[in-house]
VEXGUDO-109289 format. One record per atom (N, C-alpha, C): x, y, z; residue number from 1; residue in three letters. Coordinates in steps of 0.05 Angstrom, whole numbers. Example, Ala and Ser with C-alpha at 12.3 -4.5 7.8 and 13.67 -1.06 7.14 Angstrom:
<fizas>
px	py	pz	resi	resn
264	-114	156	1	ala
246	-90	156	1	ala
264	-66	156	1	ala
257	-45	142	2	ser
273	-21	143	2	ser
258	1	157	2	ser
</fizas>
This chain:
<fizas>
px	py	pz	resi	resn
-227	-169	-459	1	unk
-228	-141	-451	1	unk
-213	-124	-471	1	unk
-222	-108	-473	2	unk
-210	-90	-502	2	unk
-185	-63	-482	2	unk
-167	-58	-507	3	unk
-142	-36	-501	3	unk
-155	-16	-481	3	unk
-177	-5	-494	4	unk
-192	20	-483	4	unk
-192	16	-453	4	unk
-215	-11	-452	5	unk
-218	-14	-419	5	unk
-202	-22	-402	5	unk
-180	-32	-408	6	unk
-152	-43	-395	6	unk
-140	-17	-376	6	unk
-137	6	-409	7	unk
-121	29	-399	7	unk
-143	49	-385	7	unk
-168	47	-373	8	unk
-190	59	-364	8	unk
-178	49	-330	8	unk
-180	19	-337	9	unk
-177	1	-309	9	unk
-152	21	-297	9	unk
-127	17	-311	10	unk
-103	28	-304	10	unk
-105	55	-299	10	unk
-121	77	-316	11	unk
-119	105	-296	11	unk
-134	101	-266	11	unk
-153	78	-263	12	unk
-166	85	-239	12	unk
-149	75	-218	12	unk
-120	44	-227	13	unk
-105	38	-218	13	unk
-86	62	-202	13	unk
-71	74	-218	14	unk
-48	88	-213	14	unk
-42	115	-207	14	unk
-73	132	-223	15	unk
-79	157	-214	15	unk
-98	168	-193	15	unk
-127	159	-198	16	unk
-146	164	-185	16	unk
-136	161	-143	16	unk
-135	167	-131	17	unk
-132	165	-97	17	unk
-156	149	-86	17	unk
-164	138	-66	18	unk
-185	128	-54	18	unk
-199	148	-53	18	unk
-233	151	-54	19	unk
-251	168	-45	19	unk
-240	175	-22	19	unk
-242	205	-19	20	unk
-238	215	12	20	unk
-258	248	20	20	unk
-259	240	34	21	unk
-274	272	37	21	unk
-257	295	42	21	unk
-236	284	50	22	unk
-211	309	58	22	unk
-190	316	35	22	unk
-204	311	14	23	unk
-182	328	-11	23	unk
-191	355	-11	23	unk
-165	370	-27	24	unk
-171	395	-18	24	unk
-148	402	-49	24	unk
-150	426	-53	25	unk
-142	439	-88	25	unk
-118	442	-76	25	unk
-114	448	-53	26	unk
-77	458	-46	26	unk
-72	443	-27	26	unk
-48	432	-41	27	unk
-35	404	-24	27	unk
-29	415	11	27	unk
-42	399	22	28	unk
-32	413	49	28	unk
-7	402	53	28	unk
1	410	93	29	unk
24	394	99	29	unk
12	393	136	29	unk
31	392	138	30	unk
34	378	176	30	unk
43	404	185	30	unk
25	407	210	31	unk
40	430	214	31	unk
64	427	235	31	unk
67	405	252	32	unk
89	398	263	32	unk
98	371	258	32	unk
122	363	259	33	unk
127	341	234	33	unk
166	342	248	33	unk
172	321	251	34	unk
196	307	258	34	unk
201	291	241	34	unk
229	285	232	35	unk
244	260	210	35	unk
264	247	222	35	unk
276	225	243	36	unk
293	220	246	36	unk
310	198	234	36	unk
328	194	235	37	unk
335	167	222	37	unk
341	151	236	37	unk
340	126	240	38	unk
338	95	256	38	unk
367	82	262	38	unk
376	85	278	39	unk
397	58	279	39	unk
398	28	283	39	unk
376	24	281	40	unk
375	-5	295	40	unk
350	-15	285	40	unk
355	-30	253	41	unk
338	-35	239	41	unk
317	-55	243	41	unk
322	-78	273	42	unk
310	-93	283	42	unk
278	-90	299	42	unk
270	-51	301	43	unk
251	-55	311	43	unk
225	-56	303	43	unk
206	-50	304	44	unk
180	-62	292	44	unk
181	-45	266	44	unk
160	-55	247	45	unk
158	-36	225	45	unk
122	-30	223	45	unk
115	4	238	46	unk
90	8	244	46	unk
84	28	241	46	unk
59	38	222	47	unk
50	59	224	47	unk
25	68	234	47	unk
21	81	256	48	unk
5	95	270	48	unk
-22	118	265	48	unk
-47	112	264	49	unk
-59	142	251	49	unk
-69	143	275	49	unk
-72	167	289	50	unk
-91	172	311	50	unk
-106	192	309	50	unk
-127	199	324	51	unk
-149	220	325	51	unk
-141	247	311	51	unk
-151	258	296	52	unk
-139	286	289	52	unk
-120	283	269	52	unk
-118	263	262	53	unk
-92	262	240	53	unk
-65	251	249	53	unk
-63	255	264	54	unk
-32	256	279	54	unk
-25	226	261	54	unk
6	221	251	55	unk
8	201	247	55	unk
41	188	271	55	unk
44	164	271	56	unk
68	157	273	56	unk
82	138	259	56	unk
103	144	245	57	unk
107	123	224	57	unk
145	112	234	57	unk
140	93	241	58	unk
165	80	257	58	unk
191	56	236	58	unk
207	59	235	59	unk
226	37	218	59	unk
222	32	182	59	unk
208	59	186	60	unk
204	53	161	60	unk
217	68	133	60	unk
225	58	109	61	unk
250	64	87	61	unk
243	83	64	61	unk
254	99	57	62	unk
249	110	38	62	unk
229	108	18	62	unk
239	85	7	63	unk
222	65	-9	63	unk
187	62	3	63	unk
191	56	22	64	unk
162	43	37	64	unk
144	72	48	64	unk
161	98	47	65	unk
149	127	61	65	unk
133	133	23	65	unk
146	129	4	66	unk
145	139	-23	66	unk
126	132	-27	66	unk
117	98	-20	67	unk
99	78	-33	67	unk
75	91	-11	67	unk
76	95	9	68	unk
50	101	26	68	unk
44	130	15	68	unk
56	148	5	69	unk
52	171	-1	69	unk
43	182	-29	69	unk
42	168	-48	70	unk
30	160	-72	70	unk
18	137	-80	70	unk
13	121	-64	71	unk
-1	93	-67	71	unk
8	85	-97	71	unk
36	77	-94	72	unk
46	61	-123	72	unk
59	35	-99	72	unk
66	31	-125	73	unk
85	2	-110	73	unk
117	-5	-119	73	unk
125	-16	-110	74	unk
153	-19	-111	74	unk
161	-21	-149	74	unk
147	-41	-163	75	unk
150	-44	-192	75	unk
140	-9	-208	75	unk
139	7	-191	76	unk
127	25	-207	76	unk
146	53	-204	76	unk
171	46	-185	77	unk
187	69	-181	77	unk
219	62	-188	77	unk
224	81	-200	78	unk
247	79	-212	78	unk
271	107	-206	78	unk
300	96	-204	79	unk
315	110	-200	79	unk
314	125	-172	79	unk
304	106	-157	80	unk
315	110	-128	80	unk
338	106	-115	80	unk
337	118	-97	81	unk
376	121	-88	81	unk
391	83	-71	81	unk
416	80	-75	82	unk
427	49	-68	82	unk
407	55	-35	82	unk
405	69	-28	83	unk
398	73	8	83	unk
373	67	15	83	unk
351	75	-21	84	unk
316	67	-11	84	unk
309	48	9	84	unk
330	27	15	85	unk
311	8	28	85	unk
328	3	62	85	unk
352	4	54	86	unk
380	14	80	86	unk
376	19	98	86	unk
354	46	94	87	unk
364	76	120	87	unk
330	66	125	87	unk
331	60	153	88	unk
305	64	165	88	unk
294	89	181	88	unk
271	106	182	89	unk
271	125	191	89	unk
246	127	208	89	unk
244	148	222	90	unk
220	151	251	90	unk
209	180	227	90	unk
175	177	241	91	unk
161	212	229	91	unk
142	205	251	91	unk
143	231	264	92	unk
117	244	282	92	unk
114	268	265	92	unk
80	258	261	93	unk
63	289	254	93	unk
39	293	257	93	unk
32	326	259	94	unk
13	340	264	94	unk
-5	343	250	94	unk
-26	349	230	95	unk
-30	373	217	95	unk
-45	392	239	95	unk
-44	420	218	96	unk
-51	429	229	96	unk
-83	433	240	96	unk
-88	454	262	97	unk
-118	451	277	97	unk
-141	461	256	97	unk
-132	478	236	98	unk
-158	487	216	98	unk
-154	459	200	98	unk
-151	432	203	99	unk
-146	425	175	99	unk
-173	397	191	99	unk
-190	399	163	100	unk
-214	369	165	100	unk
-208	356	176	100	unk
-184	346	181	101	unk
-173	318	196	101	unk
-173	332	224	101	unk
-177	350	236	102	unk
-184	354	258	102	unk
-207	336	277	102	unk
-219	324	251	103	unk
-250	313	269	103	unk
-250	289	261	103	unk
-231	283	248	104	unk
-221	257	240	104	unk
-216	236	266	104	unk
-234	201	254	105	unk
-226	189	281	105	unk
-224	167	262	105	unk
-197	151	252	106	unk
-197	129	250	106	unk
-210	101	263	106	unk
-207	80	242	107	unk
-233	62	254	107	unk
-202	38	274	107	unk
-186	44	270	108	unk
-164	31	291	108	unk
-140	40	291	108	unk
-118	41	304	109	unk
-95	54	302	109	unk
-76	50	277	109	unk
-87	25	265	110	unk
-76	14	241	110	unk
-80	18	217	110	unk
-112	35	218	111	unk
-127	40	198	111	unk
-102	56	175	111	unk
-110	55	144	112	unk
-94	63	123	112	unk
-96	92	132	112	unk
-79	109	122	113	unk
-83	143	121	113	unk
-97	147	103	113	unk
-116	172	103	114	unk
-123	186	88	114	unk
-115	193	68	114	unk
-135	206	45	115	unk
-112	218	26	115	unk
-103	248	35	115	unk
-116	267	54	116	unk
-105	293	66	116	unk
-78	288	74	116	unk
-85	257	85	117	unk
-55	247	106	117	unk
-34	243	91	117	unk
-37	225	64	118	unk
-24	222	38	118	unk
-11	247	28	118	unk
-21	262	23	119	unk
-17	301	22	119	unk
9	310	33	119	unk
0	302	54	120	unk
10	319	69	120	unk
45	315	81	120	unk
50	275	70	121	unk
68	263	73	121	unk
81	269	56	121	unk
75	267	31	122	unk
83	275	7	122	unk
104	300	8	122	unk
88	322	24	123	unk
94	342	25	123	unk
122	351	46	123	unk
111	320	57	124	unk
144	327	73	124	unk
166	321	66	124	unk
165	297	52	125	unk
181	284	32	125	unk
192	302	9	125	unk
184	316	6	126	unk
193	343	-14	126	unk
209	362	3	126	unk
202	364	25	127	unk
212	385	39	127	unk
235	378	57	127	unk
236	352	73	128	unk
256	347	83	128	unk
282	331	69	128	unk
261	307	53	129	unk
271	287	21	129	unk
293	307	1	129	unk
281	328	-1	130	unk
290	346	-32	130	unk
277	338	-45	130	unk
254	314	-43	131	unk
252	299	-69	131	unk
230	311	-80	131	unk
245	309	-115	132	unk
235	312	-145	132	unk
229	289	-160	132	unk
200	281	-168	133	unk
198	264	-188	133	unk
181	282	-210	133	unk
178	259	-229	134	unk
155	267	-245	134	unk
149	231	-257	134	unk
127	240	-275	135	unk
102	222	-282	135	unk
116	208	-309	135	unk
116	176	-306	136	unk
119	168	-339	136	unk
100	143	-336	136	unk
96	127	-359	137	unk
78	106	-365	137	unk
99	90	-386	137	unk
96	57	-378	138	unk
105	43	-394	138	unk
84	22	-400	138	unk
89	4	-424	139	unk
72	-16	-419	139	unk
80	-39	-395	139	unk
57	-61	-397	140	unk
65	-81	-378	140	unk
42	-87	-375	140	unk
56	-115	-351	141	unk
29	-134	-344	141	unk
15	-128	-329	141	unk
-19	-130	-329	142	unk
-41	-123	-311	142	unk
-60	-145	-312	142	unk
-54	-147	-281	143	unk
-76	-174	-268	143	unk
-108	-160	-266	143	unk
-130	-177	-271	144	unk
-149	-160	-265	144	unk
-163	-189	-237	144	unk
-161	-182	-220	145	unk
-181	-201	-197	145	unk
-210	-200	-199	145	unk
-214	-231	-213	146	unk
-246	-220	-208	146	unk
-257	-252	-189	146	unk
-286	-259	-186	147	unk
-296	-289	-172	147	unk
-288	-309	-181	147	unk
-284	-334	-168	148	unk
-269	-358	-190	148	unk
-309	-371	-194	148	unk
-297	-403	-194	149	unk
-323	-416	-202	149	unk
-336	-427	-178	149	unk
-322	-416	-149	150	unk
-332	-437	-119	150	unk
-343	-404	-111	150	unk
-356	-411	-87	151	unk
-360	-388	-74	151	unk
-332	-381	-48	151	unk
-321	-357	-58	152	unk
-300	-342	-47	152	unk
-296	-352	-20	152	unk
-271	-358	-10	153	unk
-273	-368	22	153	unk
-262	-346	41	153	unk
-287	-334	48	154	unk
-283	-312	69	154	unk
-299	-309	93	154	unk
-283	-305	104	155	unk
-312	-308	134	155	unk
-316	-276	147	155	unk
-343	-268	162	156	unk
-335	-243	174	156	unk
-316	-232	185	156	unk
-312	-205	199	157	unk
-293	-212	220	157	unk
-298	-217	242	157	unk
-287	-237	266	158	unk
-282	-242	285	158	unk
-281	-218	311	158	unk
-261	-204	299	159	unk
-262	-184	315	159	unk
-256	-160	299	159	unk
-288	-143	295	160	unk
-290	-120	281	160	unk
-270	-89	287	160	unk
-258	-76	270	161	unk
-245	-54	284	161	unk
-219	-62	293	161	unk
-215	-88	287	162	unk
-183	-96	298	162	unk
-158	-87	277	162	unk
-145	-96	286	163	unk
-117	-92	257	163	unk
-122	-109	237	163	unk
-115	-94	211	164	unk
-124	-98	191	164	unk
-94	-123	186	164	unk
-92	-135	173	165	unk
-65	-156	165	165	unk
-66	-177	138	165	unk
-50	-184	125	166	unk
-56	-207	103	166	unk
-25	-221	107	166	unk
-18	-233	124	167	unk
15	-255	127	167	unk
9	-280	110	167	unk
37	-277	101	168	unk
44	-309	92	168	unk
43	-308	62	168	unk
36	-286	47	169	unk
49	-285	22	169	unk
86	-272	20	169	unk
96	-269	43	170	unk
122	-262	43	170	unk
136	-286	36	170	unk
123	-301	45	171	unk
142	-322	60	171	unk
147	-332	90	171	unk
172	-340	96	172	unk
190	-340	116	172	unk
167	-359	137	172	unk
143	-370	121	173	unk
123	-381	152	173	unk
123	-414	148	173	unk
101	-421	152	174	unk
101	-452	157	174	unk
76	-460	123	174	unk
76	-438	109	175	unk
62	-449	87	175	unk
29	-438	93	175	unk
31	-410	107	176	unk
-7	-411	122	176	unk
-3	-387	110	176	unk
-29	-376	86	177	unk
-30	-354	88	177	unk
-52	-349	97	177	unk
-58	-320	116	178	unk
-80	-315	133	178	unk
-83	-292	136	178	unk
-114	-275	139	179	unk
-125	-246	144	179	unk
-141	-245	156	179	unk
-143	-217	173	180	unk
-155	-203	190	180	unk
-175	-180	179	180	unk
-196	-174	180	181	unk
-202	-142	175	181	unk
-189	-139	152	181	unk
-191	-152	132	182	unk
-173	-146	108	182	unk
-192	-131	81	182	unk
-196	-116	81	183	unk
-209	-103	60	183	unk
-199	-111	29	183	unk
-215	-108	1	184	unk
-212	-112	-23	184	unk
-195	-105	-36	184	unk
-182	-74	-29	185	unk
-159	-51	-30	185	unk
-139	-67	-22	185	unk
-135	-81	12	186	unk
-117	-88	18	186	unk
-109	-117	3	186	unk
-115	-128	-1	187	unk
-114	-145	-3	187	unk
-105	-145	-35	187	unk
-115	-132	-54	188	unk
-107	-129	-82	188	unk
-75	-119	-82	188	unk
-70	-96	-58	189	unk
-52	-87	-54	189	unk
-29	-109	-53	189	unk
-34	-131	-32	190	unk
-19	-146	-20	190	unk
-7	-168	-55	190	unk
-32	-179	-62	191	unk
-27	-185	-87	191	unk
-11	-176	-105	191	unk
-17	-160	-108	192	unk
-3	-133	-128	192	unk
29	-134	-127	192	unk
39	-136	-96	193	unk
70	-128	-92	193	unk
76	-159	-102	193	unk
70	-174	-90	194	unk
89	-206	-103	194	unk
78	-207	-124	194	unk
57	-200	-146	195	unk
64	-208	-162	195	unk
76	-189	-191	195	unk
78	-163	-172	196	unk
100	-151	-188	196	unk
87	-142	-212	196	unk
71	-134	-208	197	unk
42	-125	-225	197	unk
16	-105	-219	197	unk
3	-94	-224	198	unk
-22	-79	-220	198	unk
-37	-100	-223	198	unk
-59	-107	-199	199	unk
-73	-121	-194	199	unk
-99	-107	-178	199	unk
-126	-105	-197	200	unk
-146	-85	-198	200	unk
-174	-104	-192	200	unk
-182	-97	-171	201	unk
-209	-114	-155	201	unk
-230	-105	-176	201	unk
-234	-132	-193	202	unk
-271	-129	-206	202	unk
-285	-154	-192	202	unk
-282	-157	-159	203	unk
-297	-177	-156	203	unk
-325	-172	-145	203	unk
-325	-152	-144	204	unk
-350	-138	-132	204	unk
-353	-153	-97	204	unk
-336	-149	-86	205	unk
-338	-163	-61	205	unk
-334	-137	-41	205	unk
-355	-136	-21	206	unk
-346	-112	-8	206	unk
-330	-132	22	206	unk
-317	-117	37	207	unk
-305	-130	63	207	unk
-312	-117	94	207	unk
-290	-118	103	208	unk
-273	-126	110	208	unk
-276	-157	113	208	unk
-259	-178	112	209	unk
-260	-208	112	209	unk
-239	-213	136	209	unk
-249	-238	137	210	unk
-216	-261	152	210	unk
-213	-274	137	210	unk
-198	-294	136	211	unk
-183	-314	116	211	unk
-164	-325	122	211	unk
-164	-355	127	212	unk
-136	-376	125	212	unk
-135	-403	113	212	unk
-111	-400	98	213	unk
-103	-417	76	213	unk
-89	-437	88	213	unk
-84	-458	90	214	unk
-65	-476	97	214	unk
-46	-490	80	214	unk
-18	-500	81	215	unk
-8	-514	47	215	unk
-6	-498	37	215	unk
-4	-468	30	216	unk
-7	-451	0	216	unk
23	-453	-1	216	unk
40	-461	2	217	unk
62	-463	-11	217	unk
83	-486	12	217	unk
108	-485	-3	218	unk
120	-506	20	218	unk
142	-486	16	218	unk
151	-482	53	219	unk
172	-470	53	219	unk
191	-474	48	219	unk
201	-501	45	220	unk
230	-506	23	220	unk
231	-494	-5	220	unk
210	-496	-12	221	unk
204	-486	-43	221	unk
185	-466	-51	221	unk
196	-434	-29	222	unk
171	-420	-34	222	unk
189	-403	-62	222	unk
156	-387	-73	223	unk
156	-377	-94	223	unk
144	-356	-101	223	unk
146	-331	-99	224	unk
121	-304	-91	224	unk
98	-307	-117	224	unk
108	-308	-134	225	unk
89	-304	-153	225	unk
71	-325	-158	225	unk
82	-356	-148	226	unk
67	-379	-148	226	unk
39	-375	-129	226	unk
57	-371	-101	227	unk
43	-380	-78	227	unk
21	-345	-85	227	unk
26	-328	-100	228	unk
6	-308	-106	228	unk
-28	-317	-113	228	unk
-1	-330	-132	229	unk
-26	-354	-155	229	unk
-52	-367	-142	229	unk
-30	-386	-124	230	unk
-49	-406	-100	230	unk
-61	-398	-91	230	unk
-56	-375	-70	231	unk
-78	-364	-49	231	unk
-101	-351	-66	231	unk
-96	-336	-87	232	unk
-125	-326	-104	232	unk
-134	-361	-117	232	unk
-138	-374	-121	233	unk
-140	-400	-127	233	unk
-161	-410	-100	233	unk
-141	-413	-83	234	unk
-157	-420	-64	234	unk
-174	-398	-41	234	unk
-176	-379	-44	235	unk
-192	-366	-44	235	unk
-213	-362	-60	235	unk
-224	-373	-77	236	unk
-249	-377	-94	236	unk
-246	-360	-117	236	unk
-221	-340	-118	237	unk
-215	-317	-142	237	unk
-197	-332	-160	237	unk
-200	-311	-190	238	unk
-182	-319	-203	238	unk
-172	-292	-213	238	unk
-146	-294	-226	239	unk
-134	-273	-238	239	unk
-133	-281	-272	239	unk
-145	-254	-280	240	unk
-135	-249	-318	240	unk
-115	-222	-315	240	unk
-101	-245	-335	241	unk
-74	-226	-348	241	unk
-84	-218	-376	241	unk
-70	-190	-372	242	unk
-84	-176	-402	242	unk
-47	-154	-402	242	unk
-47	-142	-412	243	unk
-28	-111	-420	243	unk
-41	-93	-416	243	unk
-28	-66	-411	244	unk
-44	-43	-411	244	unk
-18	-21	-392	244	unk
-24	6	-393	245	unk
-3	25	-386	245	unk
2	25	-359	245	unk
22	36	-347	246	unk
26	36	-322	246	unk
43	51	-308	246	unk
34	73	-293	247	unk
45	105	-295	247	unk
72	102	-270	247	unk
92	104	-281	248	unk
122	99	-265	248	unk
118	130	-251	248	unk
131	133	-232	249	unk
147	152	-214	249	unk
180	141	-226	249	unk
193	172	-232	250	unk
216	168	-235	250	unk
230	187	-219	250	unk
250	181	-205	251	unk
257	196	-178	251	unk
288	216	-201	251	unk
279	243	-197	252	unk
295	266	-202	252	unk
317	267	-190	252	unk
304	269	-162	253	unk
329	276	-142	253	unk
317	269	-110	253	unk
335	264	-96	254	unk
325	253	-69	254	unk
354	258	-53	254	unk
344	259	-23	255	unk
369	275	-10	255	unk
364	252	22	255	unk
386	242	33	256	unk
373	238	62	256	unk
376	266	72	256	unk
355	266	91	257	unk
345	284	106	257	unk
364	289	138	257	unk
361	321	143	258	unk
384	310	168	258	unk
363	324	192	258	unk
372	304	213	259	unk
359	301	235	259	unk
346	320	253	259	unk
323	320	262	260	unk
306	341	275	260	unk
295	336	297	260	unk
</fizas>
């Protein structure tokens, strides 16, 4: 694959947003919108989209509000505060009633946000956050996912419209990695964070899928980037490594937010 198409792959990586019908030239926001901060970092970590937009986003870190709000990933942001990952925080929001997402009906409570929704988070994150970034590009490594030489091991889903999930590339299990309703996006996504890389679906596979792996790693000796390896392996995919650019978020300034 040549420089050109690498760094083509990578703008569609890091810039481009998912197709959505709800973009709009002026960033919206929420029109009612709460930020609290968490004491008790033990409870679930979940985010909620419901009818109309409304989101609820529960235990969740600086770091992880940033990453859902610009669809980057953890290797791609820099100069975040010692606290990004520390301070867990609660968001209830609205947008408002003139806004498209009014007629908006997610396909489960789990379903990803929008990009209006994306917008609009963003926007609060500026507003309640303080936070200032801007745009840089370094080089680095880029996985490209495409079919291996077996046929892909995916089955329908079981139960359509359910929560979407991909466990057991963390770790911490009995060596099973396994998915639900897991779409091509998600799933590149999931890739992507362990292996600490941009990892860009040319498999031409549409989804949603299930999927379980058994053995993909041994928990005495797990390894994120290994057991990355494995599961695309045994999943019938393979990954090529090539170079190519890769557009950082570099955090200006960021503020915790005080309580509402």
């Amino acid at each position: 694959m040549t420089n050109t198409s690498i760094a083509t792959f990578l703008f569609t990586f890091v810039v481009a947003p998912h197709g959505s019908s709800f973009a709009q030239n002026t960033p919206p926001q929420f029109e009612i919108a709460t930020v609290k901060p968490m004491e008790l970092r033990g409870h679930n970590i979940v985010l909620f989209d419901f009818p109309g937009g409304r989101v609820l986003i529960s235990n969740y870190s600086f770091q992880m509000l940033l990453e859902e709000a610009l669809e980057v990933r953890r290797f791609q942001v820099m100069g975040a505060p010692t606290w990004k990952d520390s301070d867990p925080f609660m968001i209830q929001a609205k947008p408002p009633e003139s806004s498209k997402l009014s007629s908006f009906r997610p396909s489960n409570p789990e379903a990803p946000l929008v990009e209006e929704q994306r917008q609009m988070l963003l926007a609060l994150l500026r507003d309640r956050f303080q936070l200032k970034f801007h745009r840089d590009s370094k080089e680095g490594l880029v996985c490209l996912l495409t079919k291996g030489d077996k046929e892909p091991k995916f089955e329908p889903p079981k139960h359509p419209g359910g929560r979407m999930f991909f466990a057991g590339l963390g770790g911490g299990g009995d060596g099973t990695v396994s998915g639900e309703n897991a779409t091509m996006d998600f799933i590149t996504l999931q890739i992507s964070r362990s292996m600490r890389a941009p990892v860009l679906d040319r498999t031409g596979l549409t989804g949603p899928f299930d999927f379980k792996l058994e053995h993909i790693y041994d928990p005495g000796e797990y390894d994120q980037v290994t057991t990355a390896q494995r599961t695309v392996h045994d999943l019938g995919l393979k990954l090529e490594r090539s170079r190519g650019p890769i557009e950082t978020i570099v955090i200006d300034h960021v503020e915790r937010p005080s309580p509402n």
